[in-house]
N, C-alpha and C positions, 0 to 999 in steps of 0.2 A: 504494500500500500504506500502510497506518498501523501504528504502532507496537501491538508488542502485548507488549515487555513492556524494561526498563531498568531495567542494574543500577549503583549509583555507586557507587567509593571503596568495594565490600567486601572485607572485611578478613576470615577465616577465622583461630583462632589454637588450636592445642593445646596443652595442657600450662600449666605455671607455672611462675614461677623460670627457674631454671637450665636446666629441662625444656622451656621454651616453645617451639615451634614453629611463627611464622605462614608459614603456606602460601600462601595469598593475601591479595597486600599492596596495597592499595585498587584493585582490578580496576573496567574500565569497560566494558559492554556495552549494545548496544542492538539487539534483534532484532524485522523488519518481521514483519505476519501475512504467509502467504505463502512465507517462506522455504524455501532446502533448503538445508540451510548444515551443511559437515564441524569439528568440534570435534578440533582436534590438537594433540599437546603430548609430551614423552617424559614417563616416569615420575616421579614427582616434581614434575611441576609444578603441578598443582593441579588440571590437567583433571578430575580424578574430582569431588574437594570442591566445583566448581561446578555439574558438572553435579547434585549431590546437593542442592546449595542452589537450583538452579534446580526441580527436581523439588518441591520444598518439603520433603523428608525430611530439612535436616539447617539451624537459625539460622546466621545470620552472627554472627562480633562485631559488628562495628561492619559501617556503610555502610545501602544501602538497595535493596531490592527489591522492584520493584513491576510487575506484570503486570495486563493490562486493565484500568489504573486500580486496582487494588486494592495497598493496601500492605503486603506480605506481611510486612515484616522484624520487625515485631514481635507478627504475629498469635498466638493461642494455640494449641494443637495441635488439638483441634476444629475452630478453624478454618480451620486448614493443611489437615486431613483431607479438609473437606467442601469446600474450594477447589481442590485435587490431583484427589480425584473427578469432580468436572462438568467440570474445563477441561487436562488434564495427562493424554498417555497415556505409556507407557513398553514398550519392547522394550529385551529384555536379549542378552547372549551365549547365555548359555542360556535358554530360551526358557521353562523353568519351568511347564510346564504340567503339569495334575493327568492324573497317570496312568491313575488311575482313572475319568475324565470322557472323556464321548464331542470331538468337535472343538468340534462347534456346544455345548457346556455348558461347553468351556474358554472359548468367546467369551463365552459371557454371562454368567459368573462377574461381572464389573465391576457390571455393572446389576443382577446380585440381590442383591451387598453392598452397592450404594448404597439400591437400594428396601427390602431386607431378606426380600424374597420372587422368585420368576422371576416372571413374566408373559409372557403371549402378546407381547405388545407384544417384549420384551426375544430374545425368542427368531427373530422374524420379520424383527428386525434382524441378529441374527448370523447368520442364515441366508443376508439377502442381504448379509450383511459377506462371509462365505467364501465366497459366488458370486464376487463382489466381486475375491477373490484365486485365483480361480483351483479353487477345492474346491468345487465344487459335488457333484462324486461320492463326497465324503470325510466328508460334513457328519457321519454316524452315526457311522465308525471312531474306534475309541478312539482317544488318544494315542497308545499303545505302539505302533499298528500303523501310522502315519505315517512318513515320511523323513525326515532332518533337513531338507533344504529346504521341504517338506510343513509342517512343525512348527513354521518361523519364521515360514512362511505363514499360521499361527493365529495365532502372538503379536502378528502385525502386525493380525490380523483385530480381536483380543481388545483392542488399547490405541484401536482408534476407535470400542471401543462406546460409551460413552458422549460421542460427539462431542467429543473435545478440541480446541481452538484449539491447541495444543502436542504434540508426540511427541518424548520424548528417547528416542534408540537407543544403548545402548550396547554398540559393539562388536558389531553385531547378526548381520554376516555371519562371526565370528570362528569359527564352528565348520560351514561350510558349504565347499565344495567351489569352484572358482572358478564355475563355469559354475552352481551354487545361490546363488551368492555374486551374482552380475550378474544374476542373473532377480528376487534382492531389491530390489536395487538400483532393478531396474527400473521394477519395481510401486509402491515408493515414491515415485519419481519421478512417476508415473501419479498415483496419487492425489494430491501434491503437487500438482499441474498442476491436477484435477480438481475437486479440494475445497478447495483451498488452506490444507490443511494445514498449520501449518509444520513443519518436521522438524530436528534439531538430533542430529546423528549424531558418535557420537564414534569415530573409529576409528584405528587405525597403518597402516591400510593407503591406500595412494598410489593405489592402483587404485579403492579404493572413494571416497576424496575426490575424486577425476574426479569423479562423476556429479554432484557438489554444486556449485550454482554460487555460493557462497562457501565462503572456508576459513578458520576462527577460531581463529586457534593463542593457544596458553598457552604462558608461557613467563616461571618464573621468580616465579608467583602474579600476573602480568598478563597482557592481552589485545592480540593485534593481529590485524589482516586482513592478510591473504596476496591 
């Protein structure tokens, strides 16, 4: 495996004065392509604020991040945007999908905001994205008319359309059932495996950091492996 992205000595800090706040105090990480790797930390620790600085949605103070060779830390937001886009997918707790949009138009959301139109092209991937996860009989139904397990099964469809080398999950089985909870689990593990996706899953739950075969705890605004 090679490295695909390495974080040094970041330093996160809110507030001023009196009010200051550093949350993470020169954190070090380093994650292979390939990975499937659980992100754990209690409250407070900074687990969020990295993984929002790893996603590119939020500078560091200080320190340095740099993914595929590129040095993010002091990029401008265009270019955070248009570097999140091609290579950064994201699933959330809640899986945030437009209500109003069939499955297969929530997957290809990603690709018409990057090209700024749909395309056949964009559509015949999400198509065989939710074959992919399992919907192939689902591809037409709306949102609304989907399960919650059905529904993280899009969001998981919708963060590898535009092929990311990266997937951060946050909390992604947190509103699913155990037995929807472990069929995600599953699937990502699959593709993991398949595509050599990395995946970088943040979760509180011990059942779901099992399926990760490393565990990256925070603790304190720094990192250790477990």
């Amino acid at each position: 495996m090679s490295e695909l992205l390495a974080i040094r000595d970041l330093v996160k800090t809110y507030g001023e004065g009196d009010a200051e706040t550093r949350v993470l105090k020169g954190l070090d990480l380093q994650m292979e392509t390939g990975e499937l790797s659980a992100l754990l930390g209690p409250s407070g620790s900074g687990k969020s604020t990295l993984l929002t600085i790893m996603g590119t949605l939020l500078q560091p103070t200080s320190g340095q991040h740099t993914m595929l060779g590129t040095d993010l830390t002091h990029a401008s937001d265009a270019e955070l945007t248009g570097f999140r886009n091609r290579h950064i997918g994201f699933v959330f707790q809640f899986h945030n999908l437009l209500p109003d949009f069939t499955a297969v138009e929530n997957v290809m959301f990603p690709a018409a905001v990057f090209a700024g139109r749909e395309t056949a092209a964009a559509r015949a991937r999400a198509r065989e994205l939710l074959a992919r996860v399992g919907l192939a009989d689902r591809m037409d139904f709306m949102a609304t008319q989907l399960s919650g397990g059905q529904k993280q099964r899009v969001a998981i469809a919708r963060a590898l359309m535009n092929k990311p080398e990266l997937v951060l999950a946050d909390e992604p089985t947190g509103n699913l059932d155990r037995e929807s909870a472990n069929q995600v689990m599953a699937l990502i593990g699959e593709i993991n495996s398949d595509e050599q996706t990395t995946f970088l899953i943040s979760t509180h739950d011990e059942t779901i950091a099992a399926h990760c075969r490393r565990r990256i705890l925070v603790s304190d605004g720094r990192v250790s492996t477990l």
